[in-house]
C-alpha positions in Angstrom: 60.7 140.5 161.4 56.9 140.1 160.0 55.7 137.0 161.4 55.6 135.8 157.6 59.0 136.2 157.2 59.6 134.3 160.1 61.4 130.4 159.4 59.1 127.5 160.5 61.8 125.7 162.1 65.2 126.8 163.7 68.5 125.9 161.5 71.3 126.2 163.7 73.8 126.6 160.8 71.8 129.8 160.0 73.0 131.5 163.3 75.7 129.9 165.4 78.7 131.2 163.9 76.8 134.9 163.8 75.9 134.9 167.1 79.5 133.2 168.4 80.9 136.2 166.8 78.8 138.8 168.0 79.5 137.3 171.4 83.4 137.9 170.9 83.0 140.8 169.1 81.2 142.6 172.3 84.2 141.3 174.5 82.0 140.4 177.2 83.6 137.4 177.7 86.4 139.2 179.1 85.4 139.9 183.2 87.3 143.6 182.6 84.9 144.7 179.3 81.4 144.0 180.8 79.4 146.8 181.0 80.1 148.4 183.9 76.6 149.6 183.9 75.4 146.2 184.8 78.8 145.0 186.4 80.4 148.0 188.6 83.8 147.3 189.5 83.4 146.3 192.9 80.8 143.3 191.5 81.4 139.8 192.9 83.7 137.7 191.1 83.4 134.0 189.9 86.3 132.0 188.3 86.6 128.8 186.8 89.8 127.2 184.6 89.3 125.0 181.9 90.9 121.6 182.6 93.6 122.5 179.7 93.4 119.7 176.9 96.3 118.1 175.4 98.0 120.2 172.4 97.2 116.5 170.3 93.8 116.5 171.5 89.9 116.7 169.4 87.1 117.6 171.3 85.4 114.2 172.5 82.4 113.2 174.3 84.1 114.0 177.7 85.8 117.4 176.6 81.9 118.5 175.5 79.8 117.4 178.7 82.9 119.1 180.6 82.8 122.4 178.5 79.0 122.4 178.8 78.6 122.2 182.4 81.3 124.5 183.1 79.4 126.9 180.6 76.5 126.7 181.9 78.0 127.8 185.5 79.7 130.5 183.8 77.0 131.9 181.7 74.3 132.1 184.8 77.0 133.5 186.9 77.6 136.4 184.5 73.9 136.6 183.6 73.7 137.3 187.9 75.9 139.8 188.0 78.8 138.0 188.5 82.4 138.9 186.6 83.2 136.3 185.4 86.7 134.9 184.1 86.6 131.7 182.1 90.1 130.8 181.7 91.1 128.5 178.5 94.7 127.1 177.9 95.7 123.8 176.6 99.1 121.4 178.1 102.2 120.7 176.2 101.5 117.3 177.1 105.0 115.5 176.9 104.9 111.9 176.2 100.9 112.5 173.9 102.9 115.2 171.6 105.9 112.7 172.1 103.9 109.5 170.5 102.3 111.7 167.6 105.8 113.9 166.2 107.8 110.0 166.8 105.2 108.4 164.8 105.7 110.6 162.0 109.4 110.2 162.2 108.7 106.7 161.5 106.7 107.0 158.3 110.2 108.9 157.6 112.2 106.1 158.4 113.7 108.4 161.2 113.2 108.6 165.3 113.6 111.5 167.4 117.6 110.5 168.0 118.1 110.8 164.3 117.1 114.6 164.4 118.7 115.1 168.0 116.9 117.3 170.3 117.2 120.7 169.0 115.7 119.8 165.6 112.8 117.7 167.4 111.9 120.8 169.8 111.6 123.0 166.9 109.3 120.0 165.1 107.5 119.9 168.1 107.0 123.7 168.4 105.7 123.9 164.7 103.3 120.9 165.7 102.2 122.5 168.2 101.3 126.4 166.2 99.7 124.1 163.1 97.8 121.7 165.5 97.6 123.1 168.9 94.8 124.7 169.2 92.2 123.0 167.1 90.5 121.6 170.0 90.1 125.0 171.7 88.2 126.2 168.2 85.9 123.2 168.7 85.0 124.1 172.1 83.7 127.5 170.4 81.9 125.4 168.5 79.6 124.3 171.3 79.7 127.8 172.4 82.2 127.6 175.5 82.3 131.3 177.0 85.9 131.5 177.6 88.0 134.4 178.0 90.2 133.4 174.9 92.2 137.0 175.6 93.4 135.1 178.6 94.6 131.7 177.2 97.5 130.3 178.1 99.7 126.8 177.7 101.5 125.5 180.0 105.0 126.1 178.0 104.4 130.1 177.9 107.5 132.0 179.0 105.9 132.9 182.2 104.3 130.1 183.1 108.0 127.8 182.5 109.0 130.5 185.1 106.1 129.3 187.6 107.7 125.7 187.0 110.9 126.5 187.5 110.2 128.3 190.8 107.9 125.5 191.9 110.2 122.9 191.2 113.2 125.2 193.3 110.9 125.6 196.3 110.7 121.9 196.7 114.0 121.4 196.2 115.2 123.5 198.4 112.9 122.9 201.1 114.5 119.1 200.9 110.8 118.0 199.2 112.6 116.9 196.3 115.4 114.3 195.8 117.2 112.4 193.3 117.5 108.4 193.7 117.2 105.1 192.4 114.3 103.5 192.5 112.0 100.9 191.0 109.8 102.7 188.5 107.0 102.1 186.5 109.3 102.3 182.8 107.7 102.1 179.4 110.5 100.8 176.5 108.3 102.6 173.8 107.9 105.8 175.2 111.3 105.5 176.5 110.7 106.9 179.9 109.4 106.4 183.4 106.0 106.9 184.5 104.6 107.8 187.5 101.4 105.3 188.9 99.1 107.6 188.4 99.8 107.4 184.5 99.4 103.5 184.4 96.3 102.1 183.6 95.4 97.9 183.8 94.2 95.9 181.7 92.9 92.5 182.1 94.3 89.8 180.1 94.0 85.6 179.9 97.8 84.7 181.1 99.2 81.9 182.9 100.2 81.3 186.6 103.8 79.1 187.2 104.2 77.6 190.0 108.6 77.3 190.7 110.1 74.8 193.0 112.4 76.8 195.3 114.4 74.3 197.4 111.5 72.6 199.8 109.3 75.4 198.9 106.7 76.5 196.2 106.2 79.9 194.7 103.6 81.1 192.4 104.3 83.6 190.0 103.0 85.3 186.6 106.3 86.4 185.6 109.1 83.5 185.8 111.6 85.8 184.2 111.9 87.8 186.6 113.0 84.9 188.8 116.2 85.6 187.6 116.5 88.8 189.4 115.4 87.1 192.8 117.4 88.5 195.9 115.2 86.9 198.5 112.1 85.1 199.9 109.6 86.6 202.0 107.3 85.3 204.1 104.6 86.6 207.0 106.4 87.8 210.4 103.3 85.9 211.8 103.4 82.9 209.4 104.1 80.0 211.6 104.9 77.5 209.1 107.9 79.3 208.2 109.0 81.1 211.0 112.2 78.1 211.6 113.5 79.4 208.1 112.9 83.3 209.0 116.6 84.7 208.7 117.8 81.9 207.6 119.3 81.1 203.4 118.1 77.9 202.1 120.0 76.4 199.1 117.3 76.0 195.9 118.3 74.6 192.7 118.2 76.6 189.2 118.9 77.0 185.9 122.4 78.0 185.3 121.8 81.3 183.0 125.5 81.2 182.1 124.4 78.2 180.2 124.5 79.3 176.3 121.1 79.1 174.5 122.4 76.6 172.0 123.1 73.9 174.8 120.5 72.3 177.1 119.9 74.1 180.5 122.0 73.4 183.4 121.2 73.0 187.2 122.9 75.6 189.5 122.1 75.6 193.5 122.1 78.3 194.5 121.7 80.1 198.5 119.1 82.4 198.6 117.9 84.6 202.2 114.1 84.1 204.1 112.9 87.5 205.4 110.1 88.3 207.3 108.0 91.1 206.1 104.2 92.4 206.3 103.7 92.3 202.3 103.8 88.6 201.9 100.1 87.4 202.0 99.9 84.3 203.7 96.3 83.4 202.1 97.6 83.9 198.7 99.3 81.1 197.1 102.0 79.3 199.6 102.4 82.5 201.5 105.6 82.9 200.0 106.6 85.7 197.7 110.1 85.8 195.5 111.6 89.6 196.2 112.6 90.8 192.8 113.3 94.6 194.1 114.8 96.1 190.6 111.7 95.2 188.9 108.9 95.5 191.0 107.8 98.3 193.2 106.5 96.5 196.4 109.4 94.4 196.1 112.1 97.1 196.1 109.8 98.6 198.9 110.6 95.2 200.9 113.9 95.7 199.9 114.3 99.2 201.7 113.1 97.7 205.1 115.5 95.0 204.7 119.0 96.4 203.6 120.7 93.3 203.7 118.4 92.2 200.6 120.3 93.4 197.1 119.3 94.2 193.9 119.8 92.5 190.5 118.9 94.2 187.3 117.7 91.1 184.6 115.9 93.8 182.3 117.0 97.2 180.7 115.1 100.3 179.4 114.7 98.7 176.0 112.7 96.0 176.9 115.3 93.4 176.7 117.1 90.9 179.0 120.4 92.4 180.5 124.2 91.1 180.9 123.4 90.4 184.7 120.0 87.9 183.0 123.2 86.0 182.1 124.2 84.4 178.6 121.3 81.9 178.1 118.7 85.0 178.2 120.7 88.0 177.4 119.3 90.1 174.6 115.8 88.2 174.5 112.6 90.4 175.1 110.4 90.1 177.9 108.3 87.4 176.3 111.7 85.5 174.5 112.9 85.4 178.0 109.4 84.0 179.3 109.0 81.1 177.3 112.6 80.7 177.5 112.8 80.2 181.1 109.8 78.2 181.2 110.9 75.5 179.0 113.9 75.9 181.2 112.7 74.9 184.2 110.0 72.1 183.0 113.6 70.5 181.4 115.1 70.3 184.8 111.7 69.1 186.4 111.8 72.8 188.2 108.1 74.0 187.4 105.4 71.9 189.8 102.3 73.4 187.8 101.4 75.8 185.6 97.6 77.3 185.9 95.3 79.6 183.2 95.2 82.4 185.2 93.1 86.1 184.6 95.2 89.2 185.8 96.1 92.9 185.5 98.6 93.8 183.7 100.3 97.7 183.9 100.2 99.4 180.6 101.6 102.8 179.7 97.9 105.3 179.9 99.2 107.0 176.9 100.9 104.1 174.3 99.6 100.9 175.6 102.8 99.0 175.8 103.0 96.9 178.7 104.9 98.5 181.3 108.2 97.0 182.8 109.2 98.3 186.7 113.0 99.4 186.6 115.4 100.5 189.2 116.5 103.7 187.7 117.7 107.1 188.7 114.8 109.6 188.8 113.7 112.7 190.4 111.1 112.3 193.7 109.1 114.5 195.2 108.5 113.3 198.9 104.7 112.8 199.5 104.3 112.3 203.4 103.9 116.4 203.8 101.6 117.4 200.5 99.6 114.4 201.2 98.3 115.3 204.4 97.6 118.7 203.5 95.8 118.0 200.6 93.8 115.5 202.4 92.8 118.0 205.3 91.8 120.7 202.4 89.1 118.7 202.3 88.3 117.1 205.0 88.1 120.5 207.1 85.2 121.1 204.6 87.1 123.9 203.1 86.6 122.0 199.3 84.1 119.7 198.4 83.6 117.0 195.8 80.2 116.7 193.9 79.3 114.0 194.1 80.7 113.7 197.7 81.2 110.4 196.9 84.2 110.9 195.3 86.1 112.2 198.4 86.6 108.2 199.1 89.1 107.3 196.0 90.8 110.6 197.1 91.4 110.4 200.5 92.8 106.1 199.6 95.2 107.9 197.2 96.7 110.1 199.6 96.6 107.7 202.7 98.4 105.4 200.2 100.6 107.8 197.6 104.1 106.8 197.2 106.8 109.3 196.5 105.8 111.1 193.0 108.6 110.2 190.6 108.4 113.8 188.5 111.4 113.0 186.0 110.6 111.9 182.7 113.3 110.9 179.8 111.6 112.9 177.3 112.8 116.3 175.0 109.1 118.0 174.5 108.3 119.7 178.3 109.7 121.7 181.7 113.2 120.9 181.7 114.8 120.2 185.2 116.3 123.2 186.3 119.3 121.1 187.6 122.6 121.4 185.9 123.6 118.3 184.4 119.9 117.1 184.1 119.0 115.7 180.7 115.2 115.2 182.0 112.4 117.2 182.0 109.2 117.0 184.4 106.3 115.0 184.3 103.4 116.9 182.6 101.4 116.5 185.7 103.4 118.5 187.7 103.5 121.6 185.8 99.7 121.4 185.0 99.2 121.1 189.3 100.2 124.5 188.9 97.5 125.7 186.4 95.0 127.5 188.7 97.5 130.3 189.7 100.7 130.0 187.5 98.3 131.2 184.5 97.0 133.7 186.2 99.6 137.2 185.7 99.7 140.5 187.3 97.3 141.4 189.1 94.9 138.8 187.8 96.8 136.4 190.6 94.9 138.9 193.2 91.8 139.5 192.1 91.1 135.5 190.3 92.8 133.3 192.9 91.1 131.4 194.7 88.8 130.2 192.1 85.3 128.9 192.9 85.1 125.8 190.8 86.8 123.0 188.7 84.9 120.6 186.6 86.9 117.5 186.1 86.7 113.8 184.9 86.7 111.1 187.7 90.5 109.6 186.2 92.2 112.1 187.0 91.3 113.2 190.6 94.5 111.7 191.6 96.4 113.1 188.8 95.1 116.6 188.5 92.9 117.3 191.2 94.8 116.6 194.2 97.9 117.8 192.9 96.5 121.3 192.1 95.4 121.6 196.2 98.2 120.8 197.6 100.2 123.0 195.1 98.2 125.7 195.4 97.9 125.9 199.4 102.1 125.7 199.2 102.6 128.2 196.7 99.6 130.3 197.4 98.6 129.8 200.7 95.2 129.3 200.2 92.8 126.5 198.3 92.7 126.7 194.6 89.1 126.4 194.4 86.1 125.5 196.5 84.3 123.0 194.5 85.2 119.9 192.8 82.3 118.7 190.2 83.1 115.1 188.7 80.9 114.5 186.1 79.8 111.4 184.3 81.5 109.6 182.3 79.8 108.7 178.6 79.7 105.4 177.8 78.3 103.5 174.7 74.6 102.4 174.8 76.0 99.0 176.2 77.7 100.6 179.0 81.2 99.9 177.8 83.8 102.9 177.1 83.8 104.3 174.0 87.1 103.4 171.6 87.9 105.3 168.4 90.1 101.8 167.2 87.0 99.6 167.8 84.6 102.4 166.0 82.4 102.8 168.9 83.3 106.2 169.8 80.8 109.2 169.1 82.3 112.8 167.3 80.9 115.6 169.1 81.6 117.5 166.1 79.5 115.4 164.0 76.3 115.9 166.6 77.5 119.4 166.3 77.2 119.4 162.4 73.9 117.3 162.2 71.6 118.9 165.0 73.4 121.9 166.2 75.5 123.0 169.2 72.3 123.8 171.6 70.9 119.9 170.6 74.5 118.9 171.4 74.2 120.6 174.2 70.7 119.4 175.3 71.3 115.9 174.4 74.4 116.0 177.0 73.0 117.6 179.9 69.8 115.7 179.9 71.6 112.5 180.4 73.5 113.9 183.4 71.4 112.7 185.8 73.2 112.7 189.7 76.8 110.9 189.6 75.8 108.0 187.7 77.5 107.3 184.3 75.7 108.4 180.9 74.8 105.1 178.4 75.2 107.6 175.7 71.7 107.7 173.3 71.4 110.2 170.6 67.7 110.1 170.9 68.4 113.1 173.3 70.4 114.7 171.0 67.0 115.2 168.4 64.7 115.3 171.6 66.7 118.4 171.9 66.8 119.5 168.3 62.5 119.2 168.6 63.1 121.3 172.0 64.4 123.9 170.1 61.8 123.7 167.5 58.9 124.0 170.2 61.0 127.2 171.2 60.9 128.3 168.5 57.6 127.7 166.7 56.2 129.2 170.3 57.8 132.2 169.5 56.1 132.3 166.2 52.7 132.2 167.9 53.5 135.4 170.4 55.0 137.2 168.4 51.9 137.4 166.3 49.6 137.8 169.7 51.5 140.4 171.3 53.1 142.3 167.9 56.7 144.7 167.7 55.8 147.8 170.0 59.0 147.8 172.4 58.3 147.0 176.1 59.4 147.0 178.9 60.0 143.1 180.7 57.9 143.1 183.8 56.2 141.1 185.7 52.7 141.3 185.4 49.7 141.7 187.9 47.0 139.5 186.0 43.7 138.5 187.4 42.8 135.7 185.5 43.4 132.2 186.6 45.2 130.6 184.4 47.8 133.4 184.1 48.0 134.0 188.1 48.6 129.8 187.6 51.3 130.0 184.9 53.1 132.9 187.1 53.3 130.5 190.4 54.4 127.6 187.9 57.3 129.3 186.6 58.4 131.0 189.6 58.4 126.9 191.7 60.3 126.1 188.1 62.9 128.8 188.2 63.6 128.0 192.4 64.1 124.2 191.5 66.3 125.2 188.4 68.9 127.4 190.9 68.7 125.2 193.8 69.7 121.9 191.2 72.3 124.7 189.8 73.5 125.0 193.4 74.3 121.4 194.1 75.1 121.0 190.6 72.8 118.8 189.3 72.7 120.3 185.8 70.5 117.4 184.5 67.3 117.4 186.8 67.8 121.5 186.2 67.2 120.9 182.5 64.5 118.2 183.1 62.6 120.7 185.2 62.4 123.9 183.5 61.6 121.1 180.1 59.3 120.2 182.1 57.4 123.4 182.9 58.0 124.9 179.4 56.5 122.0 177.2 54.0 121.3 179.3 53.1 124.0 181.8 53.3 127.3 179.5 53.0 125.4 175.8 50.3 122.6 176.5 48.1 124.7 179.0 48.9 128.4 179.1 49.4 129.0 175.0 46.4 126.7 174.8 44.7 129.6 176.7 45.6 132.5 175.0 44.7 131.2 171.8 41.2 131.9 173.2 41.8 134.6 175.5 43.9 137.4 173.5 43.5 140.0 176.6 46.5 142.7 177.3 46.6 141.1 180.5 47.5 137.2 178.7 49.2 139.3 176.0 51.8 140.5 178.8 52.1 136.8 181.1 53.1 135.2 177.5 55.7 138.4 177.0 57.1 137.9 180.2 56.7 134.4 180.7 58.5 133.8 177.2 61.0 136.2 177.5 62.5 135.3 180.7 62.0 131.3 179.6 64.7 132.7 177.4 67.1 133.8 180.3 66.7 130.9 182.5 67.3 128.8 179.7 70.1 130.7 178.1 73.0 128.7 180.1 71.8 125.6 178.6 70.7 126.4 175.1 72.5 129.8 174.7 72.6 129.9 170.3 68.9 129.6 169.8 67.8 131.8 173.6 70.2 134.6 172.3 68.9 134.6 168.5 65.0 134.9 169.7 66.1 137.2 172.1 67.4 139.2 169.8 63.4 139.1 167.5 61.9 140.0 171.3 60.5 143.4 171.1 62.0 144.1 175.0 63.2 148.0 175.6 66.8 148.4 176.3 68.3 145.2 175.7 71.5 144.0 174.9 73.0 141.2 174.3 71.1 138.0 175.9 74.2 136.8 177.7 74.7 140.0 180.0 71.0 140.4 180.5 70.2 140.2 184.3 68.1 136.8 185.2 65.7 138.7 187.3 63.2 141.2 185.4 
């Protein structure tokens, strides 16, 4: 191209989609169809799975600084000789895919039992081929180098195999159990979740503080009072340790009482019990035992099997028969204020406080969540805990930041059983006959760095070497995949965990679609440009601290790309189109002898940040020596000194700027590589880093 010809500025919508399809086009990135030239077959491997997105997912601020770091691993690997296998899927995701096909039942007037579940798998299915993959064609769109030949979901024929055996094993092995519990249960989704999917939220409530005989108990949920079996106190609580073992009588309201008269007092005998989760700093020291509708209480309840359980509210929402006629059939809150006025009628309510709390809600509807006793499926914890907590404590995996290793090693030293069954249509069934259940997403997708791996893929690709992964879901994802994989594989999945940041808004708070303060990557994308995108997301990823997102990056990168560019302009026309060969030159003057030791300190920071994976400084260095070093000083120089000797430092100086930052900025680095007149080239992202 003359250098007349040549655009003044870079327009990414001129080239991305070209280049992104001569990428695919060459198959290279497919570890088996690099050129064996550059990549013999006994050349190291590097692997990496994409954490698989939800089938009702859009790529969002997370998703793109995920799919860019993991890229930029990938791309540098490859570009050292590495073959490298990308591996992209996306998860069924049960109760998400759930939520969207229901609400669209409603608009119909309809739910999912008016089409029965034949009809609503086959919806789902059909949701799933129009929808699903979207969010895998946006991640092209920043230019993720997957191996799309090799993507998989997690309800392929032979990965439901993977589950089925999984789930088998465990069984078998006496790992898995069906029982009744107390669950974490959401009435709109219908189903139990496990604690991992609950998330808190804080709200303004009110604390009541119940007489209970010659006691006082402190509560935010009188309705539950109704479902008391016991009182519990310290073992080391002196103040009550006469009523320890003992039933005192406390009066009530009589729930047989019918709404439409005034409530009635009932005494009623209830049991004292001694037990470690009563706090005797908090409150009176005494806590009610409600063990069908609160976890820790039916906890206290399995210690002490002399305490019973009363269920007061059913998987709908609503008060039960056992709630008694005064409450039956009011909601949660009905019941509530019910109660309440209840007790202040029969002079049963001492105080009642404003009081700031936590409540549960379901991660993926909101709906506050209601603990049940129900009959679910468990997978026992003790075992997989401790050897996902010596994975890493041995050294054998490490978090980056280490940091991190803390809120994983309190999960496991605390984890309860994992209730895996969900009452749900869309997922793994339970390969139990008679089971109407299927599996909690989470446990098929702990499966996902081997059970998408086939033939002899499983060989050569497992262990992996990496996993980039949102802090929230350590627990969920994270720790379940190590322990999976060292039971069903015998070995580690991976050797590396990278959490990165999470983006917030400028003000530091989470971003949220509903309250419009949520940023599109796909409109960054459409403004400035995948490699601005790209920029803008890296340069803010600065150690483990969390991103106060700015889109002044974003166009700091988009005038990044334009000083690439526009320098390119300048050497093309110094150095002209003969072919040559990229070497490293032997100058004598100063300034080039000076711009050759500049780069070489810039590209030795730039792989040891790579190394401990801090992918921001990276970017901030080679910036760094590229604006400043090579454009401000060295260009500066050659405009005055247009020697062979500067002619070949700004040749190899530029070219091989090109190659250290392709991983970053890979559109724009392959498109002027393509203009640079080098001999024997291919394609930028298989060209070696070293000349």
């Amino acid at each position: 191209m003359k250098i007349e010809d040549f655009p003044k500025s870079y327009e990414p919508k001129d080239h991305e989609e070209e280049i992104y399809r001569a990428w695919e086009t060459s198959g290279f990135f497919n570890p088996d169809k690099l050129p064996e030239k550059r990549y013999p077959k006994n050349a190291p491997l590097y692997t990496a799975m994409l954490p698989p997105p939800n089938i009702t997912g859009v790529l969002h601020m997370g998703h793109a600084l995920n799919a860019t770091i993991q890229d930029i691993l990938i791309r540098k690997k490859r570009m050292e000789g590495f073959r490298t296998l990308w591996l992209p899927g996306t998860d069924h995701a049960s109760i998400a895919t759930h939520n969207v096909i229901e609400r669209e039942l409603k608009k119909e007037g309809k739910t999912r039992f008016d089409l029965g579940r034949e009809k609503f798998l086959e919806r789902a299915w059909a949701w799933k081929e129009k929808y699903g993959d979207i969010i895998l064609n946006q991640l092209k769109k920043i230019g993720a180098s997957c191996d799309w030949s090799r993507t998989r979901f997690t309800m392929d024929e032979n990965y439901q195999k993977e589950v089925e055996t999984a789930f088998l094993y465990y069984y078998k092995k006496g790992l898995i159990y069906r029982g009744k519990r107390t669950v974490n249960w959401c009435a709109r989704c219908g189903t139990s979740l496990s604690d991992l999917e609950v998330e808190y939220r804080e709200e303004n409530g009110k604390f009541y503080y119940i007489k209970y005989g010659p006691v006082t108990i402190g509560t935010v949920r009188p309705e539950t009072k109704l479902g008391d079996t016991a009182l519990a106190v310290h073992p080391n609580d002196k103040r009550y340790a006469d009523f320890v073992g003992k039933k005192i009588t406390i009066q009530t309201v009589d729930p047989a009482t019918p709404r439409t008269n005034p409530p009635h007092l009932e005494n009623i005998e209830i049991m004292i019990i001694a037990d470690e989760a009563a706090d005797p700093e908090f409150g009176s020291g005494i806590i009610k035992v409600t063990p069908a509708h609160d976890i820790a209480d039916f906890e206290i309840s399995q210690r002490h099997p002399n305490v019973p359980t009363r269920t007061v509210i059913g998987e709908k929402g609503r008060m039960t028969r056992e709630a008694g006629a005064r409450y039956e059939g009011l909601t949660v809150k009905e019941a509530r204020e019910q109660i309440t006025k209840d007790l202040q009628d029969l002079g049963l309510i001492e105080k009642i406080e404003e009081y700031k709390h936590n409540i549960a809600v379901c991660a993926r509807c909101g709906t506050v969540l209601e603990p049940l006793l129900s009959e679910q499926w468990f997978l026992k914890m003790d075992e997989l805990a401790k050897i996902a907590k010596e994975a890493v404590a041995s050294g054998k995996i490490s978090f980056h930041p280490k940091k991190w290793e803390k809120i994983y090693f309190e999960w496991l030293d605390n984890t309860r059983d994992w209730c895996i069954s969900r009452q749900l249509w869309w997922g793994h069934k339970i390969p139990v006959e008679g089971s109407e259940d299927i599996l909690d997403t989470w446990f098929s997708s702990a499966l996902w760095p081997y059970a998408t791996l086939y033939g002899e893929d499983r060989t050569r690709f497992y262990p992996g070497n990496v996993v980039v992964s949102a802090r929230d879901i350590i627990n969920l994802w994270i720790g379940r995949m190590i322990f999976s994989g060292i039971e069903f594989m015998n070995d580690i999945p991976f050797r590396d965990v990278i959490i990165h940041a999470t983006i917030l808004t400028k003000e530091g708070k989470r971003m949220s679609k509903s309250l419009g303060t949520g940023v599109d990557p796909m409109n960054l994308i459409e403004k400035y440009g995948a490699d601005a995108t790209r920029f803008g997301l890296v340069w803010q990823a600065m150690g483990g601290q969390d991103i106060h997102w700015a889109e002044e990056h974003v166009v700091a990168g988009k005038k990044f790309l334009n000083k690439l560019w526009n320098s390119w302009r300048f050497i093309s026309g110094q150095i002209g189109s003969d072919e040559r060969a990229l070497k490293r030159p032997e100058p004598h003057a100063p300034s080039a002898i000076h711009i050759l030791d500049s780069f070489d300190t810039a590209t030795k920071q730039v792989d040891l940040f790579i190394e401990q994976y801090e992918f921001g400084h990276a970017l901030h260095c080679f910036y760094d020596f590229y604006w400043h070093d090579f454009c401000d000083i060295f260009i500066e120089e050659a405009k005055k000194d247009n020697s062979p000797e500067m002619q070949e430092t700004l040749f190899y100086i530029y070219a091989s700027s090109l190659k250290f930052l392709h991983p970053f900025i890979p559109f724009i680095t392959e498109q002027l590589w393509s203009y640079a007149p080098v001999k024997d080239k291919t394609l930028l992202m298989v060209e070696s880093l070293s000349a």
